[in-house]
N, C-alpha and C positions, 0 to 999 in steps of 0.2 A: 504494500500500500504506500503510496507516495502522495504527499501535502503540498512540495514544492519544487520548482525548476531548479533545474540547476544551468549557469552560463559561464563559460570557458572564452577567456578571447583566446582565438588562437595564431591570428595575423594583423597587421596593419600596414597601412601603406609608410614608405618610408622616403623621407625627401634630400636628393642627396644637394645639400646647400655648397660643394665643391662644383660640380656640375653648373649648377646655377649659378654660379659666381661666373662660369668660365664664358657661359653661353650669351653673358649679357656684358663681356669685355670688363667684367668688374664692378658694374653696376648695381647689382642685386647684392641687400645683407638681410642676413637672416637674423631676425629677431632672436638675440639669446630667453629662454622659457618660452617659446611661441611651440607648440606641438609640430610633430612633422606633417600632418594631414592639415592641420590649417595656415602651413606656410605652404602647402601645394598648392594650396585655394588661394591664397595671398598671389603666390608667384603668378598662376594661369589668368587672373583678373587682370594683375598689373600688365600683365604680357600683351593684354587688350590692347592697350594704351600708350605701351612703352614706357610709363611710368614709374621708372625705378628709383629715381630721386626724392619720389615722396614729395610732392609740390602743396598738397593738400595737408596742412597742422590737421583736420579732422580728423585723419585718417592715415596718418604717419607709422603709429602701430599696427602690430597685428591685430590685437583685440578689436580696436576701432574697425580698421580695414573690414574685417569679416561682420562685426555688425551692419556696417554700412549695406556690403552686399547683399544681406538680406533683408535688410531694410527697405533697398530700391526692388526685391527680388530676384535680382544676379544670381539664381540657383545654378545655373549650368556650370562654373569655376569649383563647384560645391562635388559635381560627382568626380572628380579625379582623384581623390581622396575618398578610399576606404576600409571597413576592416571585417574580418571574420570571427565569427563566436561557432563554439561546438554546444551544444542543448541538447541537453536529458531531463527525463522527468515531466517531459510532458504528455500528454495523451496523445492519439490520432485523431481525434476531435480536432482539436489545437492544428496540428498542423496542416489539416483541409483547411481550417480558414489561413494559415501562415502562405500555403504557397497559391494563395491569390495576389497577393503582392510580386508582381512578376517582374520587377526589376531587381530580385535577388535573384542571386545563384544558390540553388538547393544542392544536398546532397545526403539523402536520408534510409537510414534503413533499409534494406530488403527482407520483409518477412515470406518471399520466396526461398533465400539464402539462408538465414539464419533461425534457427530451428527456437520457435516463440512456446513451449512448452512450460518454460518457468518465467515466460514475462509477465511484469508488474503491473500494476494498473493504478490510475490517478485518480484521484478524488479532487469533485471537484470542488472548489473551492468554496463556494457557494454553500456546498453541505458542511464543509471541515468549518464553516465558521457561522453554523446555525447557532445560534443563540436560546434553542428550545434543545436541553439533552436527550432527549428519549427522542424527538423526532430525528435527531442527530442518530442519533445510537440505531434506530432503525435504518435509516439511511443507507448506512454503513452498513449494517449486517446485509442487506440488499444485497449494493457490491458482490459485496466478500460472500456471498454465496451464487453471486451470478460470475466471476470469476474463475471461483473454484468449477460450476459447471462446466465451463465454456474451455476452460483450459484443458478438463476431459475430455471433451470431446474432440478437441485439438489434436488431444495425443491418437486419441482411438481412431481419429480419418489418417493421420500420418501412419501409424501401425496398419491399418487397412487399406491403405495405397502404396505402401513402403514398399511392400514384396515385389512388385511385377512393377513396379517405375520407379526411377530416380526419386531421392530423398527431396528435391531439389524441388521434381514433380507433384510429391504427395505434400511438402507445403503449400505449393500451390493452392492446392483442392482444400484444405484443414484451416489454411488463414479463412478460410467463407464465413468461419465462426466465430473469431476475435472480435470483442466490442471495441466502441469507438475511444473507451476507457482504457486499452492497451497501451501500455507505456513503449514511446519509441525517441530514437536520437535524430539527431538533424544536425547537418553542419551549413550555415549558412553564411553569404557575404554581399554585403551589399555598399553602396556608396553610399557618402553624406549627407546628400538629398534622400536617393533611396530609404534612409534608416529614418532622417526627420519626418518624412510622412506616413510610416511606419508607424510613429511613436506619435501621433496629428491623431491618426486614424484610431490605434490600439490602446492609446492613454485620454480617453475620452469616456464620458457618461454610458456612454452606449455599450459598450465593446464589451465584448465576454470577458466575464471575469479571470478565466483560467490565461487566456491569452493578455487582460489588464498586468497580469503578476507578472508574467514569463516580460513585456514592453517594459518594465519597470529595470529590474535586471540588466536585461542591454541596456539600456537608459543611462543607468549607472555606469557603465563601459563610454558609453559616450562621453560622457560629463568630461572624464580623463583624457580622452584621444581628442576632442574639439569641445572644448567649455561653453566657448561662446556663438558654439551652433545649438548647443544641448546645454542649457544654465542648471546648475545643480537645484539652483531653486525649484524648479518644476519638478522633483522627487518629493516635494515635501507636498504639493499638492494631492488634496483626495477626492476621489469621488464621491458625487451626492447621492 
């Protein structure tokens, strides 16, 4: 039984300010503390313009610089910079709605391949934080006895199609049975625009709970890699 996501950065983009130094005859400096993904976004703006002397006091820094741009909307300097998180602990629910967002690259699971016999399942969150214990306590028991079925029956079509076809083949047929509560992984990556309407979309009133938690988590990835695309202030916000 699993209550919460778990998120792994496992990449980001990396800006090499040698490079840039060279490509602009010595004109580009890289903001000492500026992250590397929001000096990419710095650099590809200014590169607009030719603008490496910084003519504008508004916008002399980084931090400014990158407020500005989304300020006027300038997203497009925004997707060259990005980064990758690995995610467990969520259900298959969760990631029907994750890969509608199709300006990530996904990379998830095969419950063809990997033999789902002893996998987990998520609660969702919703139940884990009912404020009635016995409706809680029932809830749960639900679950945890429609699991325990469903995982039998898993094993018994893989056992029943095992013999006379590939193991490969008989999960095939046995996944028909896992609920949408099966716990699975995901390796996802996405750019800086990519991820802020991610987090528009998913950290809103509306948005499923289970997926509200998992937006939160990268959220907090962001805040690190680009502060002033993702303000850590907005983590402290909650929904109504």
């Amino acid at each position: 039984m699993i209550t919460e996501p778990r998120v792994t950065l496992l990449a980001q983009t990396i800006f090499n300010s040698t490079a840039a130094l060279e490509a602009t005859s010595g004109e580009w400096r890289k903001e000492d503390g500026a992250t590397t993904g929001q000096s990419l976004a710095e650099f590809a703006g200014r590169s607009c313009y030719q603008s490496w002397n910084r003519p504008n006091p508004k916008t002399a820094t980084n931090s400014d610089y990158i407020r500005h741009i989304i300020d006027i909307g300038h997203w497009s300097v925004l997707e060259h910079a990005s980064f990758t998180v690995h995610i467990e602990g969520v259900s298959r629910s969760l990631t029907h709605e994750l890969v509608r967002h199709r300006h990530f690259s996904y990379s998830q699971l095969s419950q063809r391949y990997v033999d789902e016999s002893s996998a987990d399942y998520v609660v969702p969150p919703a139940i884990d934080s009912d404020h009635d214990p016995k409706r809680r306590e029932a809830a749960l028991a639900i679950l945890g006895a429609a699991h325990q079925a469903t995982g039998s029956w898993y094993r018994a079509l893989v056992d029943m199609y095992g013999e006379d076809r590939s193991r490969k083949r008989a999960r095939e047929i046995a996944r028909a049975v896992l609920p949408n509560m099966t716990e699975t992984k995901i390796v996802v990556t996405g750019n800086f625009r990519a991820w802020a309407h991610f987090f528009e979309m998913r950290m809103s009133d509306g948005a499923d709970r289970e997926i509200y938690e998992l937006a939160k988590r990268i959220y907090a990835v962001g805040t690190i890699l680009g502060p002033e695309i993702f303000p850590v202030e907005n983590l402290q916000l909650e929904r109504s």
